[in-house]
C-alpha positions as CSV (number, residue, x, y, z in Angstrom):
1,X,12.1,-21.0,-36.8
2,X,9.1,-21.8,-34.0
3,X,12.4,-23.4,-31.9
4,X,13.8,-19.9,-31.9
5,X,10.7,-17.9,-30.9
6,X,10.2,-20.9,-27.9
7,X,13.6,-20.3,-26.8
8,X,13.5,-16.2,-27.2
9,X,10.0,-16.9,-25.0
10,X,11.7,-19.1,-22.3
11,X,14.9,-16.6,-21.8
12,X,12.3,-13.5,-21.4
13,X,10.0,-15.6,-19.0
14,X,13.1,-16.0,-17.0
15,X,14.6,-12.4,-17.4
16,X,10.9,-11.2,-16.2
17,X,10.9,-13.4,-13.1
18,X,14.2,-12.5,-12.4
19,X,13.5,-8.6,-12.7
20,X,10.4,-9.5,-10.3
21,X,12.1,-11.5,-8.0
22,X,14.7,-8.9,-7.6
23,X,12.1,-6.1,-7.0
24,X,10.5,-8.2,-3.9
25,X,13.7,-9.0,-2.3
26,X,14.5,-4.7,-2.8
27,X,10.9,-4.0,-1.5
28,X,11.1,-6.9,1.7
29,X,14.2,-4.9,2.8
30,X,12.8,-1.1,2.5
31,X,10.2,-1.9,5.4
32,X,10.9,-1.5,8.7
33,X,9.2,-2.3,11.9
34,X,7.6,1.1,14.1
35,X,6.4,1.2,17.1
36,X,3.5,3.7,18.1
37,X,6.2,6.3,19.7
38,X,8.3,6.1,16.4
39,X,5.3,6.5,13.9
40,X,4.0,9.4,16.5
41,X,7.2,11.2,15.8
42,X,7.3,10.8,12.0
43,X,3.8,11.7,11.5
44,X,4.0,14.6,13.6
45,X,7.6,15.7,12.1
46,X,8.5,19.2,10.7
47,X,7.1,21.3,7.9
48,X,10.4,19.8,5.6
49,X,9.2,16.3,6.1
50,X,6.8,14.7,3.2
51,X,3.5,14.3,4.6
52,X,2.1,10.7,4.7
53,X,-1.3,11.8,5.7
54,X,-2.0,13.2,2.3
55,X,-0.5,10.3,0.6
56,X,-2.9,7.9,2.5
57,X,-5.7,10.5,0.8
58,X,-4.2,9.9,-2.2
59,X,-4.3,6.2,-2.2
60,X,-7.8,5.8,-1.3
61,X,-8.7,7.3,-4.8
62,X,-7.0,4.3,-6.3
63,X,-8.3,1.4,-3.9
64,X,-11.1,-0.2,-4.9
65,X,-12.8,-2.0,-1.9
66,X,-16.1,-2.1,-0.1
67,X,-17.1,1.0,1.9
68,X,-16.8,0.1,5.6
69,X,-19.5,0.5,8.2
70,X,-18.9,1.8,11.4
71,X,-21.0,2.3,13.9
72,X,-21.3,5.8,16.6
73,X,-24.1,6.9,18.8
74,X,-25.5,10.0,18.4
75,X,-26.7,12.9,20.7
76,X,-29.3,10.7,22.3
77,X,-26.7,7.8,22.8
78,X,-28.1,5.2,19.9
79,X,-26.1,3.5,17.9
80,X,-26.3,4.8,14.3
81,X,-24.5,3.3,11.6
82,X,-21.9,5.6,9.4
83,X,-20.1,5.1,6.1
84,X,-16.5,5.3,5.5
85,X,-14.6,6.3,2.6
């Protein structure tokens, strides 16, 4: 009976990676190189057009990662140090 459930193990283990590998070689071929003008243009496209902005808002939520600190000057031209998201 424990040969079974080692075999049943092995044919899942390879269905999984299978089901994996298949989802990388979908997701490798859904990205696509843009240049600045192109991303300009599909940032900046019409009201019908999803807005990627508000998905980038919404994936910050999710990310969990350092805070990083930036640094502007302020009325009296020092250097002050910021937070960002």
């Amino acid at each position: 009976m424990s040969a079974t459930w080692i075999i049943a193990a092995v044919v899942a283990g390879a269905g999984l990676c299978l089901l994996v590998g298949l989802a990388w070689r979908w997701l490798a071929r859904s990205w696509e190189v843009l240049d600045d003008d192109q991303l300009h243009e599909r940032l900046t496209a019409g009201a019908n057009a999803p807005r990627p902005a508000l998905w980038f808002r919404i994936g910050r939520w999710f990310r969990t990662r350092p805070l990083q600190l930036t640094y502007r000057r302020d009325r009296r031209g020092r250097f002050r140090r910021i937070r960002r998201w």
